[in-house]
N, C-alpha and C positions, 0 to 999 in steps of 0.2 A: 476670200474665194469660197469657204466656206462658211455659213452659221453655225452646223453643228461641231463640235467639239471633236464628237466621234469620229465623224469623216476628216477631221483635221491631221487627229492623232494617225490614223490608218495611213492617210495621203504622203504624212513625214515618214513614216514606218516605213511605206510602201517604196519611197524613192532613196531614202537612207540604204534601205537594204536592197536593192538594185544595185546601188554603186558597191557595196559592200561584196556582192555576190557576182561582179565584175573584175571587181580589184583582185580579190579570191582567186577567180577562172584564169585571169591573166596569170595569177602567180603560180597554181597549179601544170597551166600549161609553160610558162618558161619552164618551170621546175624538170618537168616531164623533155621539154626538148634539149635542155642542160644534161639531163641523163642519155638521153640520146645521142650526142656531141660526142660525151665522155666515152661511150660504150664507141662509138667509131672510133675516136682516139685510140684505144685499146684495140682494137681491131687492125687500126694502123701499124701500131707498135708489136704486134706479133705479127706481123707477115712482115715487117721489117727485119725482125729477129730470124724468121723463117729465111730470108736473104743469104745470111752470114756465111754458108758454108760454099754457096755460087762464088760469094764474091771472093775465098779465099782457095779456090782452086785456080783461075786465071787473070793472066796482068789486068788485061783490059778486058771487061766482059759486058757484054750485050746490053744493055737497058731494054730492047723491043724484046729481048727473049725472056729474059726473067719475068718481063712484064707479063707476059705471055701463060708463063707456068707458072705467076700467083695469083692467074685468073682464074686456070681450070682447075687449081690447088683450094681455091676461096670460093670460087664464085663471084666476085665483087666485081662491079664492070660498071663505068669504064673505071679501068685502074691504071695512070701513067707512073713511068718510071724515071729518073734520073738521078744517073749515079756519075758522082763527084771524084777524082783523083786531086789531090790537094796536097803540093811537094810542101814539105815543115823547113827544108832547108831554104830555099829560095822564095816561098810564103806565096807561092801560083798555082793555080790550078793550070795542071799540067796535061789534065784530059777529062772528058764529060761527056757523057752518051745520057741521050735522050728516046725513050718509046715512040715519041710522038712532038714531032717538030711543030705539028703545027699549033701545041697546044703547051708551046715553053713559055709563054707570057705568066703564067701561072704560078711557077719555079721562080718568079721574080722578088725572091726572100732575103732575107736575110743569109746571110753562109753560119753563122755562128762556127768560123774554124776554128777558136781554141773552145771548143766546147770538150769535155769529157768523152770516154768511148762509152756510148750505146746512151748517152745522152739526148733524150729530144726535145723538139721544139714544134710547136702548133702555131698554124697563121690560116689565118680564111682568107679568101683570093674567089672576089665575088659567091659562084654557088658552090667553088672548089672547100674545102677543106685539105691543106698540106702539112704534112710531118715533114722532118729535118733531122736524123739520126745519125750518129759516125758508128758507123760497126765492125772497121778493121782501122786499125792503130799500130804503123810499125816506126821505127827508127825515123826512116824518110820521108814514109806519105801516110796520108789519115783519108780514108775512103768515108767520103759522107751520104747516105743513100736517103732518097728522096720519093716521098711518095704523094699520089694524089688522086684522089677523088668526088663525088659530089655529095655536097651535107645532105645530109636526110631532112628533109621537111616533109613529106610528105608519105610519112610509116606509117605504118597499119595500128602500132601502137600511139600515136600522134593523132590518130583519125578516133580510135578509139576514144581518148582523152578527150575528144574536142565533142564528138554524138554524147559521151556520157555527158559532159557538162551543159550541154545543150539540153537534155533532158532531165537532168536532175534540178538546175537552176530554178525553173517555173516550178517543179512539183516542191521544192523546198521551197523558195516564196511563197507559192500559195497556203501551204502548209504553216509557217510562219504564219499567215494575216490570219489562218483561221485561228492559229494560238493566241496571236495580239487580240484578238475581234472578241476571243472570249475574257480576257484580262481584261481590256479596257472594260466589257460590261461588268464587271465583277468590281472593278474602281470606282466607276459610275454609279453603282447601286446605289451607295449612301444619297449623292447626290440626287437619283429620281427618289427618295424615301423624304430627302428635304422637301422636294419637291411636290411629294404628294403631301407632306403634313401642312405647306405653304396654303395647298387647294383646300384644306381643309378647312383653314382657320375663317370667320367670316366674323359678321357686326356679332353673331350672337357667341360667338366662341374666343373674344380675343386676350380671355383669362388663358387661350391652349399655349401651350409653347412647345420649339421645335427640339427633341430632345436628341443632348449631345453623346449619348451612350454609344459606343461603337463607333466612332463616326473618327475618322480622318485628321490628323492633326492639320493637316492643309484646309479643311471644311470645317473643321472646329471655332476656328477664329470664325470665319465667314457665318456659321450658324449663331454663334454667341451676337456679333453685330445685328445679324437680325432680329433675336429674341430682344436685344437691347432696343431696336426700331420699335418693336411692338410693344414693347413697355412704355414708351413714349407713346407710342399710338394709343394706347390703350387707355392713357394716363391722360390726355388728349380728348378723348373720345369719352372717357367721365366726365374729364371739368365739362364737357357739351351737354352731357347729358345730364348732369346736376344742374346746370344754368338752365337747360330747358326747363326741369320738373321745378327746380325751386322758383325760376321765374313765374312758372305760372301757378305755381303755389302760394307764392307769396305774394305776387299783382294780384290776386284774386280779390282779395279781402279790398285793398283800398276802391280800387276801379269797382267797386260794387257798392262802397262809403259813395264816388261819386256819383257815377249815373243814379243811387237812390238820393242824393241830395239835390241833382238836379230835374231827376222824375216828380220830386216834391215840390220843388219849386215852380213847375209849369204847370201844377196841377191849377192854380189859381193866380190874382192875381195881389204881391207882395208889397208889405211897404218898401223902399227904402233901408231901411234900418233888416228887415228881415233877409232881404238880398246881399248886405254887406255880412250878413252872417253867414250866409249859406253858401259864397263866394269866399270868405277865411275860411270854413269847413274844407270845400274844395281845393283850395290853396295849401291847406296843411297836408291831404290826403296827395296835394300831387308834386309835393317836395319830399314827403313820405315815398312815392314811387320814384324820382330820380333817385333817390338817396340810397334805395334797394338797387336801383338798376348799376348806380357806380359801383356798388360795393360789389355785387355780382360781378360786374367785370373783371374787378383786380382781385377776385379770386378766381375766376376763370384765367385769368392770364398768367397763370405760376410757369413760368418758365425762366428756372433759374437762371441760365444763364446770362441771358438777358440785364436781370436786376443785378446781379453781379460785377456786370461790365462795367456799370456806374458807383462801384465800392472806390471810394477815397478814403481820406483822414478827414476825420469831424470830430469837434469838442462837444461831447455827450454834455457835457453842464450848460454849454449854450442853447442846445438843441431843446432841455427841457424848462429852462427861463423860457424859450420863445413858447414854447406851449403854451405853459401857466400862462404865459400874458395875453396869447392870445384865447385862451378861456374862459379867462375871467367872468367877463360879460355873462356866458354861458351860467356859470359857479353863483354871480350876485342875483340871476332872474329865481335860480331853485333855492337863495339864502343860506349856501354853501361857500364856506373861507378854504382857499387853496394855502397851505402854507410848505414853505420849504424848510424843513427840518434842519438837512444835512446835504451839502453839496462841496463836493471837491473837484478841479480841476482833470479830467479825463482824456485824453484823445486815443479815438479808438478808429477801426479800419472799418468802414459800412456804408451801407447806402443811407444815406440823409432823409432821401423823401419817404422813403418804406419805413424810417425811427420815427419820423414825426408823427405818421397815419397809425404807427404800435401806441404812442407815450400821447397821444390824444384821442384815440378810442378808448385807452385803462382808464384815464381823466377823466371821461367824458360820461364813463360807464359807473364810474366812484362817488360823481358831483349825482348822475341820474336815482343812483339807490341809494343817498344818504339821505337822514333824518336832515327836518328843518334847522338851521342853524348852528348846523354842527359842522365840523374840521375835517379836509380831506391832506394826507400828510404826503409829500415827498421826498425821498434822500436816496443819496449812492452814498453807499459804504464800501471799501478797499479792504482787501484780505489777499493773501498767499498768492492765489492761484487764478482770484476771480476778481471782478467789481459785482454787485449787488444794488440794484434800484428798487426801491420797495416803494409800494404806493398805500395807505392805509386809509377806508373811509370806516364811519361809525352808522354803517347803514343796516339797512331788514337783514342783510346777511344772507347764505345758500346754505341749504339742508347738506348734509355728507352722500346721500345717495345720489345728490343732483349735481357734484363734484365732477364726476366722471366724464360728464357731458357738456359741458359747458362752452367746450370748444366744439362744440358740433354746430353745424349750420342749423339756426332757427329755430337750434335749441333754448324753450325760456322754462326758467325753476318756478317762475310764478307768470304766466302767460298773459291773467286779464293784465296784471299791475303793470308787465315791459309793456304790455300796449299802450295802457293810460300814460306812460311814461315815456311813448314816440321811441321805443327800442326795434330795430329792425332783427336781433336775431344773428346777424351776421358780424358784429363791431369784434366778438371774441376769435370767431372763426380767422378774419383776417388779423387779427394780431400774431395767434397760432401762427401761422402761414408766415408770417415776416419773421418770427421768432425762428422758425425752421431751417428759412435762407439762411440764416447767419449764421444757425447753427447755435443760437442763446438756449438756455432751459426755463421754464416759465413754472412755478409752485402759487398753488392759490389757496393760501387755509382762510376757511370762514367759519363765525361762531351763528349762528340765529339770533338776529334780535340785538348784536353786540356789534359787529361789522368783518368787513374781510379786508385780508391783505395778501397783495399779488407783489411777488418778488421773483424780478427777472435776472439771471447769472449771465457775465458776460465773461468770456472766456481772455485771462488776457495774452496779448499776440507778442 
């Protein structure tokens, strides 16, 4: 019914306390006509008292008369009379006078004749109100005197009650919503402050975040999920924009290998044999650019959970026979021997395809910077806490200053040489990156000139 909030909360406020200030009115005024009642009750009961001394000076005495002189005694009117003679021996009323015959339907009570002396009894009798007193009590008869007249509904004090609440009801509602009207904006504030630091945030600000200081433990959850949206966005919103820049960072270079190999090419006209070269140039420069563009992908695509989903059981010793074998080829073109040192049976909890793309980029990167003819080494080693994979080549080696960086994208320690060598830059980055997911730690010590060794720690489950 509503969008706003605001007008939600008011609207429930608003009808809550209506009924509230109903339920109230009604009990104030019963309350108020119960005191009313009560105070005629009493009223009854001493002009009935005021009775006692009529009825003990003669046998049978009057009803229209008494009725008469506790009119102009009280004021009360109309006021009937009927007094009771009530024999104890024989258990009969033995004689009864009424003020007003035509108005005996009324007196149609109860007798309560063993009721005590000057004990009474209260009955409504439509708009009448009736008492029922015994006020002489002798041996033989018990005189029960009877009184009647009409309930008060409509006193000055009743009327009173009913204009006050009629006027106070609206000024205290109103009064109420303008107290609610100011609390609710006072609850709400945190919320329009989310609100405006939300307006805030844009493509160029989405390092801000929405701060949870002051803020509502009901809006605290709800603020933290969104800082937690925007870390994903934001996080999101890099890998885009590293894939953009590195993309055309790194395409630059080939796609300029080829349009200037094939600008050279039409410059004239080629044998055979010089086409078949300038076409492998092309060919290497444009598997060179797939090869950038996959990798870029699956390091744009880190979203863990995802790679997670696909974490089984796999035997790490299988996973790196199939490597080695399928590398080989790779190992005899550079005159690099893959040997496996030390392998022990392992089964570990991971994704399969993300281990093979880690343990054949280190291979791939060991067999590319070793010396001719030399040994690239593999083993898992078992300890306390962890397993240990270690890869060892005897290659150029990395300086200690160029250590730090090595998992950066497109970072090379020797730039012309990863070129001549068909390195793209990215082989360490995405190791990093799968190393992360699983949560493994990666140590790479290199000597210059001597060779490196990269040893990855797997945590055991």
């Amino acid at each position: 019914m509503f969008k706003s909030l605001k007008l939600k909360l008011l609207f429930y406020f608003f009808i809550s306390n209506v009924i509230i200030l109903l339920v109230f009115s009604m009990f104030i005024y019963n309350t108020a006509q119960k005191g009313v009642t009560d105070s005629l009750d009493t009223m009854l009961k001493i002009i009935s008292m005021d009775a006692i001394p009529d009825l003990k000076e003669g046998f049978f005495v009057d009803a229209k008369k008494i009725s008469d002189d506790l009119i102009n005694e009280f004021g009360i009117t109309p006021l009937q009379v009927k007094i009771i003679y009530y024999d104890k021996v024989t258990n009969n009323i033995i004689h009864e006078s009424l003020s007003s015959t035509e108005l005996s339907e009324i007196f149609e009570i109860p007798l309560h004749k063993d009721g005590d002396i000057y004990s009474i009894y209260y009955f409504d009798k439509d708009i009448y109100r009736v008492s029922s007193m015994v006020l002489v009590e002798t041996e033989k008869i018990k005189i029960i005197f009877q009184l009647s007249t009409t309930k008060v509904v409509d006193s000055t004090y009743l009327d009173i009650i009913v204009t006050s609440l009629l006027i106070a009801n609206p000024i205290i509602l109103l009064l109420l919503l303008f107290i609610v009207n100011i609390l609710i904006n006072r609850t709400l504030q945190p919320v329009k402050k989310v609100v405006q630091s939300v307006h805030s945030i844009s493509t160029n600000s989405l390092s801000s975040r929405i701060s949870t200081e002051k803020i509502p433990a009901e809006i605290e959850e709800l603020v933290k999920t969104f800082n937690q949206l925007l870390d994903n966005l934001e996080e999101s919103f890099n890998r885009i924009s590293s894939f953009s820049s590195d993309a055309s960072h790194e395409l630059k270079t080939p796609l300029t290998v080829i349009r200037g190999e094939i600008e050279v090419a039409l410059r004239q006209e080629r044998t055979p044999l010089e086409y078949k070269e300038i076409l492998e140039d092309v060919l290497s420069e444009t598997v060179r650019v797939q090869e950038i563009i996959e990798q870029l992908f699956l390091l744009t695509k880190k979203d863990t959970s995802e790679f997670r989903a696909n974490y089984r059981e796999i035997y790490l010793d299988e996973i790196i026979s199939d490597s080695v074998s399928q590398i080989e080829k790779f190992a005899m073109k550079k005159s690099v021997n893959i040997k496996i040192t030390n392998i022990i049976p392992i089964t570990i909890y991971a994704n399969e395809t993300l281990l093979k793309i880690c343990i054949d980029n280190i291979l791939r990167n060991a067999i590319l910077y070793s010396k001719d003819s030399s040994d690239v080494g593999i083993s898992i080693s078992e300890y306390e806490t962890e397993y240990m994979l270690e890869v060892q080549d005897n290659g150029s080696g990395i300086a200690q200053e160029d250590l730090p960086f090595i998992f950066d994208r497109f970072y090379r320690a020797d730039k012309a040489r990863s070129r001549e060598k068909g390195g793209t830059g990215l082989g360490l980055a995405i190791v990093k990156m799968i190393l992360d997911i699983h949560n493994y730690k990666i140590d790479v010590q290199s000597v210059i000139s001597e060779g490196t060794k990269v040893i990855i720690k797997i945590p055991k489950q």
